[in-house]
C-alpha positions as CSV (number, residue, x, y, z in Angstrom):
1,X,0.0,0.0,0.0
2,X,1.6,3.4,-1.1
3,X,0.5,7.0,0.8
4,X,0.9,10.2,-0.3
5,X,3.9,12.3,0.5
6,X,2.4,15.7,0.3
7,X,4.4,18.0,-2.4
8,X,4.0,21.4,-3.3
9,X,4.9,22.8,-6.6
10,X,3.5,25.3,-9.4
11,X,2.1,22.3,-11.1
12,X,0.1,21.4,-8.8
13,X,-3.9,21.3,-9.0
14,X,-5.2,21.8,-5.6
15,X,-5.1,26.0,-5.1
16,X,-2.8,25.6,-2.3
17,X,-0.2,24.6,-4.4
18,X,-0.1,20.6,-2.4
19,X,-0.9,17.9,-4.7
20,X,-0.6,14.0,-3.2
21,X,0.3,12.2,-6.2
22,X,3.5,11.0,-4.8
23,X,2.9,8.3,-3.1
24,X,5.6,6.2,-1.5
25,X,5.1,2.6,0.3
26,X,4.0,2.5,3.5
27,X,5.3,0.4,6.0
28,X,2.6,-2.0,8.3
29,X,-0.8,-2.6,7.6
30,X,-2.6,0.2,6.0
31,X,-6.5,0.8,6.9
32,X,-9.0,1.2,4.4
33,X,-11.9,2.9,4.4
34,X,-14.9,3.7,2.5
35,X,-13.8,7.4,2.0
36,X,-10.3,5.8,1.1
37,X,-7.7,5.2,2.9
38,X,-6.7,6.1,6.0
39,X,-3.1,8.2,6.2
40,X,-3.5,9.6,2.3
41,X,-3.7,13.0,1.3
42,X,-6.0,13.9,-1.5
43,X,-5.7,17.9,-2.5
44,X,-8.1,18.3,-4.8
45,X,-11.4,16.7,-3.0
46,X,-13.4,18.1,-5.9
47,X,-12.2,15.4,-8.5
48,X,-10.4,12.9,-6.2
49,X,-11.3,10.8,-3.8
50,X,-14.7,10.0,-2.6
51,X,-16.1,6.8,-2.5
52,X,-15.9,5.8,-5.9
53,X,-12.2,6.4,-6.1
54,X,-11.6,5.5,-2.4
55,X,-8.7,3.5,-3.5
56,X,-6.5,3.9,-6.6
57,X,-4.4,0.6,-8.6
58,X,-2.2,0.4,-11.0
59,X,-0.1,-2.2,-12.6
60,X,3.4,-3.4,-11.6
61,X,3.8,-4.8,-15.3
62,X,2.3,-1.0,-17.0
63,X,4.4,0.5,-14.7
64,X,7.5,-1.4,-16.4
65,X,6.6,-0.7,-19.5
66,X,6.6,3.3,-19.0
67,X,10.1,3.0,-17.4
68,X,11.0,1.5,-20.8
69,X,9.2,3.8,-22.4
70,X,10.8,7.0,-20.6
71,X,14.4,5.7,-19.7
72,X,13.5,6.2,-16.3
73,X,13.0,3.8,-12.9
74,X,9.2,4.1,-12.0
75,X,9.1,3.0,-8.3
76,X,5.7,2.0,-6.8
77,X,3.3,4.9,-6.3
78,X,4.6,6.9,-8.9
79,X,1.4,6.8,-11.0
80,X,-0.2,7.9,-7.6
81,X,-1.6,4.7,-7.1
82,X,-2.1,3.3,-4.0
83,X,-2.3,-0.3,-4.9
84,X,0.8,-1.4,-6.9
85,X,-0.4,-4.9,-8.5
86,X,1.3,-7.6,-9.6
87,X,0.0,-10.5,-12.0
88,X,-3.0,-8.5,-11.7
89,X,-5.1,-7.6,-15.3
90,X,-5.9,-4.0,-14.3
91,X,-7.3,-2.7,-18.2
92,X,-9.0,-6.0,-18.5
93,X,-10.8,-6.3,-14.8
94,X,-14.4,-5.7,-15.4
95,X,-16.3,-2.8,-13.9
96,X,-18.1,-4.0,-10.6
97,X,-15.5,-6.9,-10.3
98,X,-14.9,-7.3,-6.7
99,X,-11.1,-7.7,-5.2
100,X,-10.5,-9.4,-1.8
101,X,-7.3,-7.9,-0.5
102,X,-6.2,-8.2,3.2
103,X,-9.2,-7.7,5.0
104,X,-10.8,-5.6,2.9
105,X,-13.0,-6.2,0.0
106,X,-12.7,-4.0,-3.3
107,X,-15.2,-3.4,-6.3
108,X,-13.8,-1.7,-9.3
109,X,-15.5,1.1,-10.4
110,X,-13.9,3.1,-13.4
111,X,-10.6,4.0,-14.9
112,X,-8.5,7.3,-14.2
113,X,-8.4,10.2,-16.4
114,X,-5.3,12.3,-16.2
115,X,-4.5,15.4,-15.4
116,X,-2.0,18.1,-16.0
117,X,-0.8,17.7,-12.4
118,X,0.2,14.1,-13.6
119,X,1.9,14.9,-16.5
120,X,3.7,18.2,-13.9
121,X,4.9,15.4,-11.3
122,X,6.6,13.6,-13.8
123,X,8.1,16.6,-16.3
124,X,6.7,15.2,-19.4
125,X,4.7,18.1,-20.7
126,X,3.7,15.5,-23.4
127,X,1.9,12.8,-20.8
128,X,-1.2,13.0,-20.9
129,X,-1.3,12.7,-24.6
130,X,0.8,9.5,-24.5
131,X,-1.3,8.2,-21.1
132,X,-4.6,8.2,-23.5
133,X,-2.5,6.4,-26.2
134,X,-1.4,3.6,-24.1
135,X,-5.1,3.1,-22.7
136,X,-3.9,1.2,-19.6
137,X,-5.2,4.1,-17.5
138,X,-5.1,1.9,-14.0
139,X,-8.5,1.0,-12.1
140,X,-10.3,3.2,-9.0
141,X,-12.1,1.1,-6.5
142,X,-15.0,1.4,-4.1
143,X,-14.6,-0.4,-0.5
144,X,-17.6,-2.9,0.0
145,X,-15.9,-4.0,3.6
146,X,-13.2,-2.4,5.0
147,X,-10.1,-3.8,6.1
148,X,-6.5,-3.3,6.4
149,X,-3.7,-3.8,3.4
150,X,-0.2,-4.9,3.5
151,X,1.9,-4.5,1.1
152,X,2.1,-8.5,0.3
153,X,-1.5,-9.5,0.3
154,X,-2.6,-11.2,-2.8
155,X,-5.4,-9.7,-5.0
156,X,-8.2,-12.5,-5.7
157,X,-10.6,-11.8,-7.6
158,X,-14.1,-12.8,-6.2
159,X,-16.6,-12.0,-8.8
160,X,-16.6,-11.1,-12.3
161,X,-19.9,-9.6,-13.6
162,X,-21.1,-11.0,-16.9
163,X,-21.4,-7.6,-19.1
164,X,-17.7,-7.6,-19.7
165,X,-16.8,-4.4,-19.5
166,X,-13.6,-3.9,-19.2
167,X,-11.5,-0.5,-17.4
168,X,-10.0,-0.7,-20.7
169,X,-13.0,-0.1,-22.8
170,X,-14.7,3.1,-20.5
171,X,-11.2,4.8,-20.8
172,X,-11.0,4.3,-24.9
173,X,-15.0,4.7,-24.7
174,X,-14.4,8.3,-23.3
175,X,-11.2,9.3,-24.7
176,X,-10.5,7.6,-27.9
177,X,-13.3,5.1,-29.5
178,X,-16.9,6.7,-28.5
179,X,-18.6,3.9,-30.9
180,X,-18.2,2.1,-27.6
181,X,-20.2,4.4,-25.3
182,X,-23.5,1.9,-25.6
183,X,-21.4,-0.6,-23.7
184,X,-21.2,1.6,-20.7
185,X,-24.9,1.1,-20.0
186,X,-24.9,-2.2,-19.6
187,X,-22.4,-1.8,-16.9
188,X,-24.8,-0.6,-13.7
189,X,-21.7,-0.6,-10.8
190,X,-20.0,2.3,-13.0
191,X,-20.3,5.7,-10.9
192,X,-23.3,7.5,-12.8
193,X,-21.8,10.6,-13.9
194,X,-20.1,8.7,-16.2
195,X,-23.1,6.7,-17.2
196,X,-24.9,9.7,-17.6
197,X,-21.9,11.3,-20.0
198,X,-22.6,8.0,-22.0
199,X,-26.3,9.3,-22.0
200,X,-25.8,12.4,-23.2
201,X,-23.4,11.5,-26.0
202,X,-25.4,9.3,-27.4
203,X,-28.8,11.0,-27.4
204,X,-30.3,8.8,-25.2
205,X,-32.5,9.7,-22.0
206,X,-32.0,8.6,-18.8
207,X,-33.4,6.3,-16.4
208,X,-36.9,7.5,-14.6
């Protein structure tokens, strides 16, 4: 489990000038709550946090492939996640798939978007552009039972929904390929602003 190390900089979002997008791993087991998780700093409450985002994963094996990509080491929590997985799909887990971890008990809810505070941490004014091109955008999760999280507890995966969609396909959906917007309906444990951007896009009303 990585936690913020609060930094302040020009680049960052929050209008105090803090941002909490390094994150660095913590040592012991970490609690997890429904609001997220305890010991985290989260500047910019407006579009962070809550408890659709509560937690934050990302890859192990995308993180490898962007220190190829950049010539650069890419240490856990460097994408600002929280969770650094391992052998875990993260683009390919399906939205509402549930994750037992430690004690606690994860749902996946949508992928991240980023943001110019991102692409600021790491000095590539270029990021984001290249973030939405590789389309392995990491997952955010909900907490259905809290818990604590150490930083070798397996992830295992309790339940897969059957509509299939993927973290990979909401990010291209929104970003890159909006023929697939129609699929983000039949996906009811995605947070509903973005089901109702879906809406909108295509024309269609919502539910009554």
């Amino acid at each position: 489990m990585n936690l913020a190390v609060i930094t302040e900089a020009e680049w960052a979002g929050d209008a105090s000038g803090r941002s909490g997008i390094d994150k660095r791993p913590a040592a012991g087991r970490v609690p997890v709550r429904v609001d997220g998780v305890v010991g985290d700093f989260i500047a910019e409450r407006a579009v962070h946090g809550g408890p659709d985002q509560a937690v934050y994963a990302y890859g192990v094996e995308d993180a490898e492939w962007w220190a190829a990509e950049l010539d650069r080491a890419v240490p856990p929590g460097r994408f600002g996640e929280n969770l650094s997985t391992l052998g875990v799909d993260v683009t390919g887990a399906v939205i509402g798939e549930e994750w037992a971890v430690g004690s606690a008990l994860l749902q996946v809810t949508k992928p991240r978007t980023p943001c110019r505070t991102f692409a600021g941490f790491w000095g590539v004014p270029d990021l984001i552009k290249r973030f939405g091109a590789r389309a392995a955008p990491g997952a955010y999760l909900r907490v259905l039972r809290e818990g604590e999280v150490g930083a070798d507890d397996p992830v295992e995966v309790r339940e897969r929904p059957a509509h299939g969609v993927t973290v990979g396909e909401v990010f291209r959906a929104l970003h890159r390929e909006p023929e697939l917007l129609p699929r983000l309906l039949d996906a009811p444990d995605l947070p509903e602003s973005i089901r109702e951007k879906a809406r909108r896009r295509l024309g269609v009303a919502g539910p009554r």
